[in-house]
PQR file with spaces between the fields and no chain letter, atoms N, CA, C, O and H, PARSE charges and radii, in Angstrom:
ATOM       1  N    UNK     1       0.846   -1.182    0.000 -0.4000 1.5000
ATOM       2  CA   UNK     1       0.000    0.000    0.000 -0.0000 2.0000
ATOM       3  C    UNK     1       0.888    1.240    0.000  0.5500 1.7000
ATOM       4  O    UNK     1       2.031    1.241    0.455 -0.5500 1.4000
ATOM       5  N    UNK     2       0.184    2.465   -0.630 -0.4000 1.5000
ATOM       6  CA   UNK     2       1.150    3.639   -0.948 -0.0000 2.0000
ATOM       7  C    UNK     2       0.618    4.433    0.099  0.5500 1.7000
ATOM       8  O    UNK     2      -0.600    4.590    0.186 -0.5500 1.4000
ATOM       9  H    UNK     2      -0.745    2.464   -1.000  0.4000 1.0000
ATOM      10  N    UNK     3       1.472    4.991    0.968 -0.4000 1.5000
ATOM      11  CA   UNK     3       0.758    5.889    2.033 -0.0000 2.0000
ATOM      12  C    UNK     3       1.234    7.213    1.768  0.5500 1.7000
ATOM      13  O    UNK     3       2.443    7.349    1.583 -0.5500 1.4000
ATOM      14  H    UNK     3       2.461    4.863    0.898  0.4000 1.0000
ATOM      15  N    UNK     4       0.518    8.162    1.722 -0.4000 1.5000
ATOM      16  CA   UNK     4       0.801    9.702    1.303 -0.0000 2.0000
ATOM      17  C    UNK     4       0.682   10.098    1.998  0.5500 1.7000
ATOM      18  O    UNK     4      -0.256    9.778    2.728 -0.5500 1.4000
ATOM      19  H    UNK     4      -0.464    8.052    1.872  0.4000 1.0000
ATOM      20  N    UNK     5       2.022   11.678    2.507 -0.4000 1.5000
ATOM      21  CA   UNK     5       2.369   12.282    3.547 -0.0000 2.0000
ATOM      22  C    UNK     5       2.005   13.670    3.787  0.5500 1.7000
ATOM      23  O    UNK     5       2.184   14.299    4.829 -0.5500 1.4000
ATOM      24  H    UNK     5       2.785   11.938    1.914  0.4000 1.0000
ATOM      25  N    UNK     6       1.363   14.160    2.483 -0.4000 1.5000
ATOM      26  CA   UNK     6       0.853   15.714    2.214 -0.0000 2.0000
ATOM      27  C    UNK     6       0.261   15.991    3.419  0.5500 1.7000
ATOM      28  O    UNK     6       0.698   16.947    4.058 -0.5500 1.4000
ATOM      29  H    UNK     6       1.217   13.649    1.636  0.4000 1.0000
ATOM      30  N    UNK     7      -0.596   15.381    3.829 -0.4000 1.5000
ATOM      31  CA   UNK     7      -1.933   15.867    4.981 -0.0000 2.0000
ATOM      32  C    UNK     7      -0.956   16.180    6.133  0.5500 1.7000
ATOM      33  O    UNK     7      -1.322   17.161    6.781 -0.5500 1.4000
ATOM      34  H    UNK     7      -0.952   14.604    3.310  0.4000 1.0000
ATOM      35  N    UNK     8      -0.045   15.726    6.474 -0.4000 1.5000
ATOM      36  CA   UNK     8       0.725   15.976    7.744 -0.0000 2.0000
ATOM      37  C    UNK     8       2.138   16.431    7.438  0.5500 1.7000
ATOM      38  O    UNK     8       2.966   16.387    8.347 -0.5500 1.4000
ATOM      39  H    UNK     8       0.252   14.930    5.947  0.4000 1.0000
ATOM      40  N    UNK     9       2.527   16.919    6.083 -0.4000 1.5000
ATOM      41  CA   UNK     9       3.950   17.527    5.883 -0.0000 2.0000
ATOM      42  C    UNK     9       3.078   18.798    5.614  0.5500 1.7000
ATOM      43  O    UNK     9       3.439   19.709    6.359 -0.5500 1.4000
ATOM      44  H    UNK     9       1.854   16.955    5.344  0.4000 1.0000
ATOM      45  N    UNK    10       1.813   19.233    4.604 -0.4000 1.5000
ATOM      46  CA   UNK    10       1.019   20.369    4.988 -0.0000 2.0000
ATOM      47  C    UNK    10       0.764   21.023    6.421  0.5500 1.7000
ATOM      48  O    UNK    10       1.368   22.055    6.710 -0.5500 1.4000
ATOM      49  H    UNK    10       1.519   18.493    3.999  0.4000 1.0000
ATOM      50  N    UNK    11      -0.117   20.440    7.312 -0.4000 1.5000
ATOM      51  CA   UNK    11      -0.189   20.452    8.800 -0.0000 2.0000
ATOM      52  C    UNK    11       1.552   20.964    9.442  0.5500 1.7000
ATOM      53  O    UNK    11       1.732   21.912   10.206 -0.5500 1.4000
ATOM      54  H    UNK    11      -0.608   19.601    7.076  0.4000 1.0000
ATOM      55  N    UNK    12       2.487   20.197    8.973 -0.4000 1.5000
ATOM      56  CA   UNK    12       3.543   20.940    9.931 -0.0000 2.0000
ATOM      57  C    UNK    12       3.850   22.339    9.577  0.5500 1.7000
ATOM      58  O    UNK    12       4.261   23.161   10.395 -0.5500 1.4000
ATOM      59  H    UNK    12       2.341   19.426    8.353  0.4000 1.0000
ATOM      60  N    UNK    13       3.621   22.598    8.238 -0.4000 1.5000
ATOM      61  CA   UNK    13       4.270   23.779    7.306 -0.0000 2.0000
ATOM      62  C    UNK    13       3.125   24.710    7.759  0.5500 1.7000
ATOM      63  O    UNK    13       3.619   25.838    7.771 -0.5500 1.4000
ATOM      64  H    UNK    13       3.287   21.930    7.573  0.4000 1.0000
ATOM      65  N    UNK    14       1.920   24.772    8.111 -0.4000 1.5000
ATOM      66  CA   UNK    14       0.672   25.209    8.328 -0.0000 2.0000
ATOM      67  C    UNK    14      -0.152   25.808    6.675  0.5500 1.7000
ATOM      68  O    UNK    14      -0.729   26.873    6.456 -0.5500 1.4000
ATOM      69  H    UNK    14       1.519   23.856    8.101  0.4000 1.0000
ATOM      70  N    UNK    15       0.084   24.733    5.829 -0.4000 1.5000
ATOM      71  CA   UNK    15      -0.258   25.456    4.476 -0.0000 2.0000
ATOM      72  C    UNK    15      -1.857   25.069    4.249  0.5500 1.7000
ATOM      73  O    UNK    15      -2.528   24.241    4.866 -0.5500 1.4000
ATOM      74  H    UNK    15       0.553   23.868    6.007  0.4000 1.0000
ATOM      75  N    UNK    16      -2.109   25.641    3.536 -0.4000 1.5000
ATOM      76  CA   UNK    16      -3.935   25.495    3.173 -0.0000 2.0000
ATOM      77  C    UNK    16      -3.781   24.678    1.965  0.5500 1.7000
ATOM      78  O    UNK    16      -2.719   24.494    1.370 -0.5500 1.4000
ATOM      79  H    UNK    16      -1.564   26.313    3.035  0.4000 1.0000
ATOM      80  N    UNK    17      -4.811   24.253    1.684 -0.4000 1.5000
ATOM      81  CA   UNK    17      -4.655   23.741    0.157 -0.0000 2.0000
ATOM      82  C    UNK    17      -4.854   24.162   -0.739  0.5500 1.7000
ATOM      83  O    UNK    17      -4.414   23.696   -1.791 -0.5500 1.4000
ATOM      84  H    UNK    17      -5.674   24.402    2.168  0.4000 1.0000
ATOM      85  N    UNK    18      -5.849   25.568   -0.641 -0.4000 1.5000
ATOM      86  CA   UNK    18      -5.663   26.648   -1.561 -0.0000 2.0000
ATOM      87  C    UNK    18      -4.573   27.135   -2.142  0.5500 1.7000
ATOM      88  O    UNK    18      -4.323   27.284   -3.338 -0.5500 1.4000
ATOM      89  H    UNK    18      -6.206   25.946    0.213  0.4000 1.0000
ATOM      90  N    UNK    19      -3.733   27.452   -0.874 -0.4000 1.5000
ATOM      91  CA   UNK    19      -2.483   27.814   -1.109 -0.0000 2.0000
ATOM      92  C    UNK    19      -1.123   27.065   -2.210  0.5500 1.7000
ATOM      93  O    UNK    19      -0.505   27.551   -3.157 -0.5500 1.4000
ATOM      94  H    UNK    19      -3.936   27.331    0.097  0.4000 1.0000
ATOM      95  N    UNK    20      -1.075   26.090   -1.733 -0.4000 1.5000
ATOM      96  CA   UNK    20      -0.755   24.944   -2.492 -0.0000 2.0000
ATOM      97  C    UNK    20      -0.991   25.308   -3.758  0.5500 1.7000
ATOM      98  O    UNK    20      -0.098   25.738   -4.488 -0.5500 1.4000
ATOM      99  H    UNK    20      -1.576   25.696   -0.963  0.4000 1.0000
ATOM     100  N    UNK    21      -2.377   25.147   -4.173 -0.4000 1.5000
ATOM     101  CA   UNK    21      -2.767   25.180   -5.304 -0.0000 2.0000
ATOM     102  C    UNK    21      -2.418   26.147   -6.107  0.5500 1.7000
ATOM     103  O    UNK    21      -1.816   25.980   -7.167 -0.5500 1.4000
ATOM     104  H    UNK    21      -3.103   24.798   -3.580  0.4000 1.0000
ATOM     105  N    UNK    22      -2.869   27.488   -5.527 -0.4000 1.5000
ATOM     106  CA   UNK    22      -1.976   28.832   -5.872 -0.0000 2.0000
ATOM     107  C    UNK    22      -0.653   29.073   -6.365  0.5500 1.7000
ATOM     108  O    UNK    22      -0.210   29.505   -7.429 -0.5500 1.4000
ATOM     109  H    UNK    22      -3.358   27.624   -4.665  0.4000 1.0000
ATOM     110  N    UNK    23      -0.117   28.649   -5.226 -0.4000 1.5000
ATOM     111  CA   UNK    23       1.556   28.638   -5.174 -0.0000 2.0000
ATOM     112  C    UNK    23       2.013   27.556   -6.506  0.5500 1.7000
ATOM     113  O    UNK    23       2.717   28.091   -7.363 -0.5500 1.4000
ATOM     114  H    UNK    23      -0.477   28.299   -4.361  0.4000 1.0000
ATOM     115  N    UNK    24       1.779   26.587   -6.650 -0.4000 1.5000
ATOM     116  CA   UNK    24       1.577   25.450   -7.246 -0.0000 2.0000
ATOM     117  C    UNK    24       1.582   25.519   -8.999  0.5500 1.7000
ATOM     118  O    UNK    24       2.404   25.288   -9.885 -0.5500 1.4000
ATOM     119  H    UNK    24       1.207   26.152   -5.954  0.4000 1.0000
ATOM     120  N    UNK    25       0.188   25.968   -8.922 -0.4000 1.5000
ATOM     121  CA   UNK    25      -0.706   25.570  -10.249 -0.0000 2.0000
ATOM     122  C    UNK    25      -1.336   24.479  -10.382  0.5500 1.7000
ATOM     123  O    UNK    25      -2.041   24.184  -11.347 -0.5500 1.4000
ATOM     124  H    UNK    25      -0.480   26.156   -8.203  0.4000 1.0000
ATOM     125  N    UNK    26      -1.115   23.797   -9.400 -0.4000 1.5000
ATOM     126  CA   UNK    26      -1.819   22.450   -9.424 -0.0000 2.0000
ATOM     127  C    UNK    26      -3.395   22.034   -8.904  0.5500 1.7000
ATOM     128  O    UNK    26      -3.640   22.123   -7.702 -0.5500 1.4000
ATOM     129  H    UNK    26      -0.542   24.037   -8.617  0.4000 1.0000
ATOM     130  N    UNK    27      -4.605   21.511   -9.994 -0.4000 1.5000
ATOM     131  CA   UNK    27      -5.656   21.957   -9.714 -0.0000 2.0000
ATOM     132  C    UNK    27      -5.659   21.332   -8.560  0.5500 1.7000
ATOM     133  O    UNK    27      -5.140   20.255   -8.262 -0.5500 1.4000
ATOM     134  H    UNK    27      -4.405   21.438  -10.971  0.4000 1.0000
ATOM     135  N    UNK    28      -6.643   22.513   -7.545 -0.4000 1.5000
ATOM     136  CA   UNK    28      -7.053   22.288   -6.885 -0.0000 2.0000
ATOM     137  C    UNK    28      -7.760   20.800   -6.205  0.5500 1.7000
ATOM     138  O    UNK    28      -7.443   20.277   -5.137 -0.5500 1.4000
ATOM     139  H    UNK    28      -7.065   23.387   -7.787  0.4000 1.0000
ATOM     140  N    UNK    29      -8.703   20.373   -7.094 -0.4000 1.5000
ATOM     141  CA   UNK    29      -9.583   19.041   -6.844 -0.0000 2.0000
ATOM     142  C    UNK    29      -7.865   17.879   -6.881  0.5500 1.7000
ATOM     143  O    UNK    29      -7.977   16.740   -6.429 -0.5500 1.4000
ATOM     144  H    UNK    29      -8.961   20.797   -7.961  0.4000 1.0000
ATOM     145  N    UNK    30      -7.121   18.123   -7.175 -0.4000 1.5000
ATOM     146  CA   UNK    30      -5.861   17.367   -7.636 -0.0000 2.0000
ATOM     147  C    UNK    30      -5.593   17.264   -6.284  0.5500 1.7000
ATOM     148  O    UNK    30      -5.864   16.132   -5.882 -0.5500 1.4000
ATOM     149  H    UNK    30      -7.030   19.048   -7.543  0.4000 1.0000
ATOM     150  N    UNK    31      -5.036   18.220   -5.161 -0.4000 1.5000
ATOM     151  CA   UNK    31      -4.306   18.793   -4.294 -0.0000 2.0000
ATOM     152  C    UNK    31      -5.835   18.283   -3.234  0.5500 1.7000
ATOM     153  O    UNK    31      -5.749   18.772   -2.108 -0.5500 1.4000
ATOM     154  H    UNK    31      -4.816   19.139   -5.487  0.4000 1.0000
ATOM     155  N    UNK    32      -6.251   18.005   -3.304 -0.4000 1.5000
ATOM     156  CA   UNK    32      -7.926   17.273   -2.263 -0.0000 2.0000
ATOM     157  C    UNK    32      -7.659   16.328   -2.535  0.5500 1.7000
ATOM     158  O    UNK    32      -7.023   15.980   -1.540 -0.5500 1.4000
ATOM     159  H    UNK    32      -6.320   17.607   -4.219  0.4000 1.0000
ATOM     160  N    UNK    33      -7.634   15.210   -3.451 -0.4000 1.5000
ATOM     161  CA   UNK    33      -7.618   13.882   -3.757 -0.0000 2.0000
ATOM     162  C    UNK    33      -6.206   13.462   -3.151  0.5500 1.7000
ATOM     163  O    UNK    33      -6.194   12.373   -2.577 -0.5500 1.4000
ATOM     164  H    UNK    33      -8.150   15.493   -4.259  0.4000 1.0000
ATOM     165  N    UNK    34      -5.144   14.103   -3.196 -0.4000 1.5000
ATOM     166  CA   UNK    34      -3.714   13.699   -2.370 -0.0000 2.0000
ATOM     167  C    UNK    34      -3.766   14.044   -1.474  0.5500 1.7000
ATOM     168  O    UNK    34      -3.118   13.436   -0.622 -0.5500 1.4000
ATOM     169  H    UNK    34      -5.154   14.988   -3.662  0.4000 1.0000
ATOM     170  N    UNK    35      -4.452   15.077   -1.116 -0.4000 1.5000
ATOM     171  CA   UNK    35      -4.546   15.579    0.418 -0.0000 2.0000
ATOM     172  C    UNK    35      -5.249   14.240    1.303  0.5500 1.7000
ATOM     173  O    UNK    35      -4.837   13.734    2.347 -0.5500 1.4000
ATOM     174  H    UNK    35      -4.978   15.570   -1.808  0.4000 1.0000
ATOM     175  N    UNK    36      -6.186   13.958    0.665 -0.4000 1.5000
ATOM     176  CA   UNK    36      -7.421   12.967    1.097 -0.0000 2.0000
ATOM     177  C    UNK    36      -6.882   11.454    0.792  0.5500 1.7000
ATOM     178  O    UNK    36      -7.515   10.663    1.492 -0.5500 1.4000
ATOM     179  H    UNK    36      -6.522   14.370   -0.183  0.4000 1.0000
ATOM     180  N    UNK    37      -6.120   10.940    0.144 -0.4000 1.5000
ATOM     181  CA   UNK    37      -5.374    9.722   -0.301 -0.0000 2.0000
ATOM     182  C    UNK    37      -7.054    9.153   -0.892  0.5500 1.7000
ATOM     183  O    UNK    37      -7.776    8.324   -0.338 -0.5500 1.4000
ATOM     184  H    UNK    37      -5.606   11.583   -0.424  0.4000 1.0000
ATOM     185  N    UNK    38      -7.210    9.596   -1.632 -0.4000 1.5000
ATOM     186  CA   UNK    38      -8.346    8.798   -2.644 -0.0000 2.0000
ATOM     187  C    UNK    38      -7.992    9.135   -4.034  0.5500 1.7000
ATOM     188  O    UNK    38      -8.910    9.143   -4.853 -0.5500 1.4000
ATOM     189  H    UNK    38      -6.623   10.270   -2.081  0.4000 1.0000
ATOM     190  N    UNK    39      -6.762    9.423   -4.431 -0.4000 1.5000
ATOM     191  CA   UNK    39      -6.440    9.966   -5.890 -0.0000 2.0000
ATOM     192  C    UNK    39      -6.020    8.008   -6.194  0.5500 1.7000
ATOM     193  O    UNK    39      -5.383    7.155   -5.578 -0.5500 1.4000
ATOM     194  H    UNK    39      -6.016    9.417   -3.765  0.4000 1.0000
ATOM     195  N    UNK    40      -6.654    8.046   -7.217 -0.4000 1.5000
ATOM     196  CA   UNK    40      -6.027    6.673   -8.003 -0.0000 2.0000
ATOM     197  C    UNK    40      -4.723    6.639   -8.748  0.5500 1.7000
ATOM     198  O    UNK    40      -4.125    5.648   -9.167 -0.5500 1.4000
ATOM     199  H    UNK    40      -7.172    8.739   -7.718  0.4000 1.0000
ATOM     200  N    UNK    41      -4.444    7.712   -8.821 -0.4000 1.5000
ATOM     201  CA   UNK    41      -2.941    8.068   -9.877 -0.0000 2.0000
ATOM     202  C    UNK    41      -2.561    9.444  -10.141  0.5500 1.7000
ATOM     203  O    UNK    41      -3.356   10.369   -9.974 -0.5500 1.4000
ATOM     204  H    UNK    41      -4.929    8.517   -8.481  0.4000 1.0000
ATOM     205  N    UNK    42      -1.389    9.603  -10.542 -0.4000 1.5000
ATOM     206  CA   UNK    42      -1.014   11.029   -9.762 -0.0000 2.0000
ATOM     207  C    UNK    42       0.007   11.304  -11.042  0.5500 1.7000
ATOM     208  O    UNK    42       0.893   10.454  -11.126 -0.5500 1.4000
ATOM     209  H    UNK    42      -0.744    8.851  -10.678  0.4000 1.0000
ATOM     210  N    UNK    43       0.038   12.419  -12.126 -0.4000 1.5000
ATOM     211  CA   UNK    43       1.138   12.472  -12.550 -0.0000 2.0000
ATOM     212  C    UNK    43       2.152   12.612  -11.887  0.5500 1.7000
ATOM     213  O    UNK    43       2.199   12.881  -10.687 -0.5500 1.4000
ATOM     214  H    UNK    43      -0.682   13.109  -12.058  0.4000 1.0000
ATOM     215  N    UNK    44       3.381   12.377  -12.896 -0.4000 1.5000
ATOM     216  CA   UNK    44       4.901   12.331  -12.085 -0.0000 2.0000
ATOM     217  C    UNK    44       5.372   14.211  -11.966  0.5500 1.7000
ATOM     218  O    UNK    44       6.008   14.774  -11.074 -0.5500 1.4000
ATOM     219  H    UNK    44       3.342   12.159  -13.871  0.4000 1.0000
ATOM     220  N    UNK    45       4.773   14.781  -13.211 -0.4000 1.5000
ATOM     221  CA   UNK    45       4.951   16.452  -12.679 -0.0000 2.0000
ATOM     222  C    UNK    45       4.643   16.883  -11.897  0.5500 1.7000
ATOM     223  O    UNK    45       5.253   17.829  -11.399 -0.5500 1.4000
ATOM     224  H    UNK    45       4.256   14.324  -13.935  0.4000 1.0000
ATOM     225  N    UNK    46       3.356   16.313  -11.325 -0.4000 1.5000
ATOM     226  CA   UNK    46       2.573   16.714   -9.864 -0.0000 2.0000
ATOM     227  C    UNK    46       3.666   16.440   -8.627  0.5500 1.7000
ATOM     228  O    UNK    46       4.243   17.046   -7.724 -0.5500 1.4000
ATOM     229  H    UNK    46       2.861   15.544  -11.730  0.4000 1.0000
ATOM     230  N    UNK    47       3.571   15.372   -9.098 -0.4000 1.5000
ATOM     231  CA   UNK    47       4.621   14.783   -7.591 -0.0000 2.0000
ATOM     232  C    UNK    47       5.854   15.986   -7.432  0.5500 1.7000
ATOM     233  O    UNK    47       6.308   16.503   -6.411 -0.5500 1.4000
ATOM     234  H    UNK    47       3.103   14.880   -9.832  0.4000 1.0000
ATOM     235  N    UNK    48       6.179   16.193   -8.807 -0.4000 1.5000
ATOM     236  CA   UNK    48       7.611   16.667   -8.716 -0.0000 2.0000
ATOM     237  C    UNK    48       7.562   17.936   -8.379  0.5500 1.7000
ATOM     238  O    UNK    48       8.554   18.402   -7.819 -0.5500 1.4000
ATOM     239  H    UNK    48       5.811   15.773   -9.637  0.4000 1.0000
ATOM     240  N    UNK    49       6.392   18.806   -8.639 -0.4000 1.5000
ATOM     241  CA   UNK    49       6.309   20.131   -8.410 -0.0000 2.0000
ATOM     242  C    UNK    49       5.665   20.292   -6.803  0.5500 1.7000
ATOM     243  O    UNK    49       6.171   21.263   -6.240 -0.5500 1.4000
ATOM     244  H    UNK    49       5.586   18.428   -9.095  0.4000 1.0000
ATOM     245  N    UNK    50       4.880   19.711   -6.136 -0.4000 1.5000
ATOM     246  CA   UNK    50       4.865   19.359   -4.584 -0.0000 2.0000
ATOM     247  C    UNK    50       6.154   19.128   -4.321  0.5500 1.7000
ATOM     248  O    UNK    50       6.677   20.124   -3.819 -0.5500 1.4000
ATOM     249  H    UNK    50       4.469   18.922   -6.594  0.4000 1.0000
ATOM     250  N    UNK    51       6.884   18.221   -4.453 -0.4000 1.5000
ATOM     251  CA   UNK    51       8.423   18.166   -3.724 -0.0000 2.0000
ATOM     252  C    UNK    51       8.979   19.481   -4.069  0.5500 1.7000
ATOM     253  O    UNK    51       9.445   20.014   -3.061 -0.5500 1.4000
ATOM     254  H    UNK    51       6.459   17.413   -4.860  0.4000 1.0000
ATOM     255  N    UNK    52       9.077   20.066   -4.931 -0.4000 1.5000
ATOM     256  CA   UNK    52       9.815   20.968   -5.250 -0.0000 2.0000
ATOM     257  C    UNK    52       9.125   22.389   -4.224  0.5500 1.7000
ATOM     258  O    UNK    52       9.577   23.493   -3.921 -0.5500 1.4000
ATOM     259  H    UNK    52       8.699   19.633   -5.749  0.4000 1.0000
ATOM     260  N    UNK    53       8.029   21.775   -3.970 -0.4000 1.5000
ATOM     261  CA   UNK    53       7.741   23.200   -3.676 -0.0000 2.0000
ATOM     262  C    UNK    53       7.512   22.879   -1.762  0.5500 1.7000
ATOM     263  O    UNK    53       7.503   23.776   -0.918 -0.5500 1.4000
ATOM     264  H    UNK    53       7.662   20.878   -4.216  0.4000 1.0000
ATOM     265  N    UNK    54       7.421   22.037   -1.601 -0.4000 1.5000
ATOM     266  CA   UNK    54       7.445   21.286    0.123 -0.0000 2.0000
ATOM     267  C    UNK    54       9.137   21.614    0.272  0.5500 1.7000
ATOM     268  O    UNK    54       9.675   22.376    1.075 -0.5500 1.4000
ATOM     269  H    UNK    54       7.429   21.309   -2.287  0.4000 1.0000
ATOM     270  N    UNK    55       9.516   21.108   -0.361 -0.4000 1.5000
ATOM     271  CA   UNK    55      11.262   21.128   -0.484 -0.0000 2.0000
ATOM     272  C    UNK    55      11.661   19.674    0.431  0.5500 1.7000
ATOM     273  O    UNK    55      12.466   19.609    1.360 -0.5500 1.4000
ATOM     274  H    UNK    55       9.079   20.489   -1.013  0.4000 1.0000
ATOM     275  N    UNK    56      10.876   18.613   -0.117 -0.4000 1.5000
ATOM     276  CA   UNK    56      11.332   17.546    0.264 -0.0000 2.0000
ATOM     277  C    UNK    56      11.162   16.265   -0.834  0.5500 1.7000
ATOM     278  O    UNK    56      10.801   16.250   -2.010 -0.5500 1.4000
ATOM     279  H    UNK    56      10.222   18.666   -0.871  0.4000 1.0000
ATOM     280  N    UNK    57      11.457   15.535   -0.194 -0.4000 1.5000
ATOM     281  CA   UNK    57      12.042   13.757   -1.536 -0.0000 2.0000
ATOM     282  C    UNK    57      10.822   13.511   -1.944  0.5500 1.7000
ATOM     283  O    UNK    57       9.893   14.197   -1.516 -0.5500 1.4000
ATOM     284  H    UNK    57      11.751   15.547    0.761  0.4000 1.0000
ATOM     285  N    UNK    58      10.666   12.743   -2.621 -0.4000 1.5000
ATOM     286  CA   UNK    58       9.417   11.721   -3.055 -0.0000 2.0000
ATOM     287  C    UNK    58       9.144   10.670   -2.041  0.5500 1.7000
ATOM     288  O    UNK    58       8.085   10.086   -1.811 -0.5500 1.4000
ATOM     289  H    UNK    58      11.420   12.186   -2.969  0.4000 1.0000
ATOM     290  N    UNK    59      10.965   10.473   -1.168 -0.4000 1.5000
ATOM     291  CA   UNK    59      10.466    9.000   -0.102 -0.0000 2.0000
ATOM     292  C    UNK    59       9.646   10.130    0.832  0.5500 1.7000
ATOM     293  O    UNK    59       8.667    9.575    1.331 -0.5500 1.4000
ATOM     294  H    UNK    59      11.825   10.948   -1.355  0.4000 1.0000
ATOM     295  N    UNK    60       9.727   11.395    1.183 -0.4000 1.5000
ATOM     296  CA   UNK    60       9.328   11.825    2.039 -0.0000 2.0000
ATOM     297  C    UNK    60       7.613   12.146    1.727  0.5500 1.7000
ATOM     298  O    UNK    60       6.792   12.015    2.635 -0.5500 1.4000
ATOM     299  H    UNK    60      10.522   11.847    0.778  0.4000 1.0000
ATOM     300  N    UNK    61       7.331   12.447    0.752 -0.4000 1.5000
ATOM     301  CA   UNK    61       6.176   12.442    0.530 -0.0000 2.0000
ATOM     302  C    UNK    61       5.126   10.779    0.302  0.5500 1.7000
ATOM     303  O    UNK    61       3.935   10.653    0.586 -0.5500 1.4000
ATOM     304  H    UNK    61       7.998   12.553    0.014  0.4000 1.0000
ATOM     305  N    UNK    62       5.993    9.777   -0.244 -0.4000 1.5000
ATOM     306  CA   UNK    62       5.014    8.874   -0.455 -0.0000 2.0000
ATOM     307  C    UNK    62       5.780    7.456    0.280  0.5500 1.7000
ATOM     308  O    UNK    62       6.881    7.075   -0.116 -0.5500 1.4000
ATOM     309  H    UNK    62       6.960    9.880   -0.475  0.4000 1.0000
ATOM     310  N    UNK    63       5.397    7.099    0.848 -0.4000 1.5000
ATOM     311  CA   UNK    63       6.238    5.519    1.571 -0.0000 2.0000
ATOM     312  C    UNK    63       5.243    4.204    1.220  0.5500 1.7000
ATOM     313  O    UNK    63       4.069    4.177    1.589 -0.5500 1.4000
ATOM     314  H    UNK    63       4.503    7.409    1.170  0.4000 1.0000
ATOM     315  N    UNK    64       5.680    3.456    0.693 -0.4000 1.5000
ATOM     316  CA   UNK    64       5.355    2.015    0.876 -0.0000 2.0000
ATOM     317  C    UNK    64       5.731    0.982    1.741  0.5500 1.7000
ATOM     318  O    UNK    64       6.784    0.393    1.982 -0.5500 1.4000
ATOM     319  H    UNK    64       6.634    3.478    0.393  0.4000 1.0000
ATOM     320  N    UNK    65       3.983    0.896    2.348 -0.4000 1.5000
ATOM     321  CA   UNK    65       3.529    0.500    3.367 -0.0000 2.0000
ATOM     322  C    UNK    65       3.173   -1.384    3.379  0.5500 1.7000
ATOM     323  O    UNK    65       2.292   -1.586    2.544 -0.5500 1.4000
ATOM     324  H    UNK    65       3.127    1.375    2.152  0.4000 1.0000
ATOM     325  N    UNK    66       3.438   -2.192    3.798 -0.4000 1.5000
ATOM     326  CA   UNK    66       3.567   -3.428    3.382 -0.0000 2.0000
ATOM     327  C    UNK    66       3.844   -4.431    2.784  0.5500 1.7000
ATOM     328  O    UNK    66       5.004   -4.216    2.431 -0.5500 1.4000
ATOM     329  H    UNK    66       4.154   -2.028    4.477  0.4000 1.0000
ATOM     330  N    UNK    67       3.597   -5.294    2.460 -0.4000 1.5000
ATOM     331  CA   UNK    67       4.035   -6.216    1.086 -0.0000 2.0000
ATOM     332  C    UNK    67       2.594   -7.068    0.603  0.5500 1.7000
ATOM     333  O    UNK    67       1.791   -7.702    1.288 -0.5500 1.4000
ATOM     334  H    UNK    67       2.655   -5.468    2.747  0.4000 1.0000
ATOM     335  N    UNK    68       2.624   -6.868   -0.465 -0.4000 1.5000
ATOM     336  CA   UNK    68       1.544   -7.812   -1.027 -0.0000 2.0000
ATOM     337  C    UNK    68       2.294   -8.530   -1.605  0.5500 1.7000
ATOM     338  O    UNK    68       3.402   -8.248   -2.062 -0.5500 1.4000
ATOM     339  H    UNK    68       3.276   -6.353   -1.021  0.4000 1.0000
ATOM     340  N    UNK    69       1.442  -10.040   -1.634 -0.4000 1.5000
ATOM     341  CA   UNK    69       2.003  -11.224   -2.562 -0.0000 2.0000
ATOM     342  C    UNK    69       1.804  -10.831   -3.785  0.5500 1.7000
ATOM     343  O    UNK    69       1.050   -9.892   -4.040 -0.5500 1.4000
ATOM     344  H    UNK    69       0.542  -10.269   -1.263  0.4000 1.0000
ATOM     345  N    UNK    70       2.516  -11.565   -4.781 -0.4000 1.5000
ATOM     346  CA   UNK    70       1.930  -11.900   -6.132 -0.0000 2.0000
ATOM     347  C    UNK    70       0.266  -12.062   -6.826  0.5500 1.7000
ATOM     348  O    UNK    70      -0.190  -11.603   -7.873 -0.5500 1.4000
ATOM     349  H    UNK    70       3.128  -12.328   -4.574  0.4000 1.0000
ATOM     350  N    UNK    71      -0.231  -12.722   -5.994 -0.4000 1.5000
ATOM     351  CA   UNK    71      -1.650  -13.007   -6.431 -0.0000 2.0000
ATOM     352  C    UNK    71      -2.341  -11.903   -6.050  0.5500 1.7000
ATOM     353  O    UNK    71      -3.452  -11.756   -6.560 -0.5500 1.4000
ATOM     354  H    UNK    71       0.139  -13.095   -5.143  0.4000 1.0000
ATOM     355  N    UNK    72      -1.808  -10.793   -4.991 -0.4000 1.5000
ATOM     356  CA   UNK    72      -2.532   -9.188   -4.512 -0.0000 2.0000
ATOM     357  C    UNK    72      -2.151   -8.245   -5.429  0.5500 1.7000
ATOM     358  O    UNK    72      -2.537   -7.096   -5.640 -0.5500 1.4000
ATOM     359  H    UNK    72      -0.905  -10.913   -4.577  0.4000 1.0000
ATOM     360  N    UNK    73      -1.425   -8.855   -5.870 -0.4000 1.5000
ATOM     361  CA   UNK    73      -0.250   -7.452   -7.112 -0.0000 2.0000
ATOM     362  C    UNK    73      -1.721   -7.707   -8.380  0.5500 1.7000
ATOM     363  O    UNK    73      -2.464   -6.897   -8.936 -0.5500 1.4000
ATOM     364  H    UNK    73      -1.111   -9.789   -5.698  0.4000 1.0000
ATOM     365  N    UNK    74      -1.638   -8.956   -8.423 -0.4000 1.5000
ATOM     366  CA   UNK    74      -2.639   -9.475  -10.198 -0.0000 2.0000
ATOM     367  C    UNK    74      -4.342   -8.661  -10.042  0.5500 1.7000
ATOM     368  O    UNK    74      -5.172   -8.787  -10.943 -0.5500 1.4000
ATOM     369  H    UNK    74      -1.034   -9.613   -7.973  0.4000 1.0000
């Protein structure tokens, strides 16, 4: 499982998600769905322009959380 860190690397920084978005360019409803971990897929510019703009890694924003077998992967 992919666990996303926005909601609580936001929370430390005290940023809004407006803001984000603003600062960003990144739509809004985009920046809710990662905020909220219900986004199904995420471009890789997105990712990269949040790190860039958090000023932290990709491990820091997204960690994988367990192991699935083979037959959970299919």
């Amino acid at each position: 499982m992919l666990k996303c860190h926005l909601s609580k690397i936001m929370g430390e920084k005290r940023l809004k998600m407006s803001d984000v978005s603003r600062d960003t360019g990144i739509n809004p409803g985009t920046i809710r769905r990662i905020f909220n971990e219900t986004a199904t897929r995420v471009e890789l510019n997105v990712v990269e322009t949040l790190c860039e703009y958090l000023e932290i890694g990709v491990g820091e924003l997204y960690e994988l959380q367990g192991k699935k077998t083979k037959e959970e992967c299919e």
